[in-house]
Structure formats: structure tokens, C-alpha cells
C-alpha positions as CSV (number, residue, x, y, z in Angstrom):
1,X,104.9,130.8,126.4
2,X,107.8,128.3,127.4
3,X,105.5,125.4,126.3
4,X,105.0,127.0,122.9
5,X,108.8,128.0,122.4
6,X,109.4,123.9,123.5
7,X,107.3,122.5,121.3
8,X,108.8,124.6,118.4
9,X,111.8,123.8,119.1
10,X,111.1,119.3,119.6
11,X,109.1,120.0,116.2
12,X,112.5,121.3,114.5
13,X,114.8,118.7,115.6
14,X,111.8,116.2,115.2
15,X,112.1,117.5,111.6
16,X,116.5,118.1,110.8
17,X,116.4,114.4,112.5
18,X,113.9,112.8,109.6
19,X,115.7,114.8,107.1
20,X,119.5,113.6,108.4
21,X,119.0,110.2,106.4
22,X,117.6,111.7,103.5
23,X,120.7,114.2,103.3
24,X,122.7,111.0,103.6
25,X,121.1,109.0,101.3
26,X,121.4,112.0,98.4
27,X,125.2,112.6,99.3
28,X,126.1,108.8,99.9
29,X,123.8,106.5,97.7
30,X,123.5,102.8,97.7
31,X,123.6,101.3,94.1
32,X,120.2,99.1,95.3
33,X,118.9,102.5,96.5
34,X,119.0,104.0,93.0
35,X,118.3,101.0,91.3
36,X,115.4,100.5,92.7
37,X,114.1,103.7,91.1
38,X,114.5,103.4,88.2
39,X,113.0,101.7,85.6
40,X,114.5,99.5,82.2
41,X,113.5,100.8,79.3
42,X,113.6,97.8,77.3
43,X,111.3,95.8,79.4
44,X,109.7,98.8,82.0
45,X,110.3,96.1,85.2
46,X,112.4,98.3,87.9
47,X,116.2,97.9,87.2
48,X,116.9,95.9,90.1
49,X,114.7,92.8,88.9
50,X,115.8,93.1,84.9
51,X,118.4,91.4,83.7
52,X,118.1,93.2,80.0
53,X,121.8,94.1,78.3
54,X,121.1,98.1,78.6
55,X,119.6,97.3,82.6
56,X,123.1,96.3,82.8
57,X,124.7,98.8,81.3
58,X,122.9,101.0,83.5
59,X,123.7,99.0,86.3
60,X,127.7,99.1,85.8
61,X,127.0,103.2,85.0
62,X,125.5,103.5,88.4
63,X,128.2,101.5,90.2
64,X,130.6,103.5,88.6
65,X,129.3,106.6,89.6
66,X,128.8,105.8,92.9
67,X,132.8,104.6,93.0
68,X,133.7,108.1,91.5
69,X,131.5,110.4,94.9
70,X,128.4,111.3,92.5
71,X,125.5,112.0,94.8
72,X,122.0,110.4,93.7
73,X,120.8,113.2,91.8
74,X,123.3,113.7,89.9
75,X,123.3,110.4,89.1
76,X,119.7,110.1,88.4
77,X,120.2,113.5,85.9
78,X,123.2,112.0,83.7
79,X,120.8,108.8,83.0
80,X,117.6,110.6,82.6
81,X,120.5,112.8,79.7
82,X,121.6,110.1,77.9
83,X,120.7,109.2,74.6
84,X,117.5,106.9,74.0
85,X,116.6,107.3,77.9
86,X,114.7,110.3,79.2
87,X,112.7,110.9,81.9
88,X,110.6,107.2,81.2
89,X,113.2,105.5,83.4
90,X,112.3,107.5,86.5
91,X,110.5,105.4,88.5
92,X,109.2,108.5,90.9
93,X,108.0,111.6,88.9
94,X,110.2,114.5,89.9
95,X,108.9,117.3,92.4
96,X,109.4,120.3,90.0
97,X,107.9,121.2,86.7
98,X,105.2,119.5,84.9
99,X,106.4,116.1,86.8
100,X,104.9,118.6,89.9
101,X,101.2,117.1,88.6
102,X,101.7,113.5,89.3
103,X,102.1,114.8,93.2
104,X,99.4,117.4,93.0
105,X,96.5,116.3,91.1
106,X,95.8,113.0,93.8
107,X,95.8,115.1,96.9
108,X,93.6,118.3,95.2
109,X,91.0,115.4,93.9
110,X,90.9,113.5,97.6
111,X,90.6,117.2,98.5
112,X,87.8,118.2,96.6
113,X,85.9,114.7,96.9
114,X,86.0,115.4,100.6
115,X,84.9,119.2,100.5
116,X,81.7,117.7,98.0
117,X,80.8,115.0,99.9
118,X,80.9,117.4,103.1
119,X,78.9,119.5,101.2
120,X,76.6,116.8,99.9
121,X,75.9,116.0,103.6
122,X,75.4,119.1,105.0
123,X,72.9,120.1,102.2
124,X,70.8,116.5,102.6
125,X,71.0,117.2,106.6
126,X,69.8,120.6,106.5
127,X,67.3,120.4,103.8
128,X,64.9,117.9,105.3
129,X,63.3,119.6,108.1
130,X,60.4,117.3,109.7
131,X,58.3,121.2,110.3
132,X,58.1,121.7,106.6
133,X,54.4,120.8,104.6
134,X,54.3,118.0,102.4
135,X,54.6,119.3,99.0
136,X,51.4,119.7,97.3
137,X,49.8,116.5,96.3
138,X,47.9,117.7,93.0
139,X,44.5,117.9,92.0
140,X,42.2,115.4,94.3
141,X,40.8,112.2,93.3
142,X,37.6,113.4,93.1
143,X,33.9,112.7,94.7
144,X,32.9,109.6,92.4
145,X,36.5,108.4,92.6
146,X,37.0,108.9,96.0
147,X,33.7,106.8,96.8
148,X,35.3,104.2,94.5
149,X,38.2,103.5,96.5
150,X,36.6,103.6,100.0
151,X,33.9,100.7,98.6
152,X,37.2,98.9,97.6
153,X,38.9,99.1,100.6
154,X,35.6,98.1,102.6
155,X,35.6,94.6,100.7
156,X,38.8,94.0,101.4
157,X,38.2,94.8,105.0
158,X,35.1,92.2,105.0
């Protein structure tokens, strides 16, 4: 019982300490940080390699923002609401809404690829049973036939 109750309790700090940075990095971005996910919409090349006149526009936005406490959402949001910009210049689809799909729909397919080919196997393993008959071979070849074939197989052997 006081294994279980440790082990809860290293998985929860293992867990506030990953998200520490992450809460730091929303509160207190770095411009590179944000620039690097985003993406121009003049020439669609992340906004940390363009050197387009609205990339930087956006970049002295950003650095403005940053100067004035915004924290990286917030940030992101007034962007993604300004005119002629949108949601095209996320780099990263959001985690909510339809954006949600772009998250899902990889993981369900490696999901169900991996439940079919499990399937696949198990089917191939456990259908082929070496006790079963042979399936039945058809009609035989015959009397005349099968004479036919045992005289050619005898010259052959000769």
C-alpha cells in the first residue's frame, strides 16, 4: 500500500515538474519561441526564416507584445484575429474544436492499423491447422488418363 501511495505521489511531481516550463513558457514567451510557430502568409516559410514586409510586421507585433506582459496565447489569438490572417498562420493546429482532428485522426488510424493487422494475424495463425483435410481436389483424372500420365512419368524415369 505505501509503494502504491509512493509511486502516485513520484508520478504527480514527475508530472507538475514537466508542466513547470510549459506554464512558464505560456506566461513568459520568448519572441523566437512564438515565431517559430507561426507561419508567413505571404510566402508560408515559418516566421523566423521570412524576411517578407508583413513577416515583419508580425515580428515587431510580437515583440511588442511580449514588451507590454501578453502571455503566448494571447498573443497567438490577436494574430490569428487580425484582418487578412486567420488561423493559416498557426504553425501547430490548436487542441480544441475542429483543429482537434489534426491530433486525433493519426493516432485513431495507427490505432486501428494495429488492431487489423493483430487481427489479420491471429485469423492467418489460427485458421491453418495442419489436422484439417485437404480441401476436396475435384473430379479424378480418370482411368485412361491416369494410365496416361504414369506411361509419361515412366519414360522420363528410363
Amino acid at each position: 500500500m505505501r509503494a502504491r501511495a509512493a509511486a502516485v505521489a513520484a508520478g504527480v511531481l514527475v508530472v507538475l515538474t514537466l508542466a513547470v516550463p510549459a506554464l512558464a513558457s505560456e506566461q513568459h514567451p520568448s519572441q523566437g519561441e512564438i515565431e517559430a510557430e507561426l507561419v508567413c502568409p505571404t510566402c508560408h516559410e515559418p516566421l523566423d526564416e521570412s524576411t517578407s514586409p508583413i513577416a515583419q510586421a508580425m515580428k515587431a507585433q510580437i515583440r511588442k507584445h511580449i514588451a507590454l506582459g501578453w502571455t503566448k496565447s494571447e498573443i497567438e489569438n490577436w494574430l490569428v484575429a487580425q484582418p487578412g490572417l486567420g488561423p493559416s498562420i498557426l504553425g501547430v493546429p490548436r487542441t480544441h474544436g475542429f483543429d482537434l482532428i489534426a491530433w486525433v485522426l493519426p493516432f485513431a488510424g495507427l490505432g486501428v492499423g494495429a488492431v487489423g493487422l493483430a487481427g489479420g494475424a491471429w485469423y492467418w495463425s489460427h485458421g491453418r491447422d495442419g489436422n484439417e483435410p485437404p480441401s476436396d481436389p475435384g473430379p479424378g483424372l480418370g482411368a485412361e488418363l491416369e494410365r496416361r500420365v504414369d506411361d509419361e512419368l515412366a519414360q522420363f524415369d528410363a
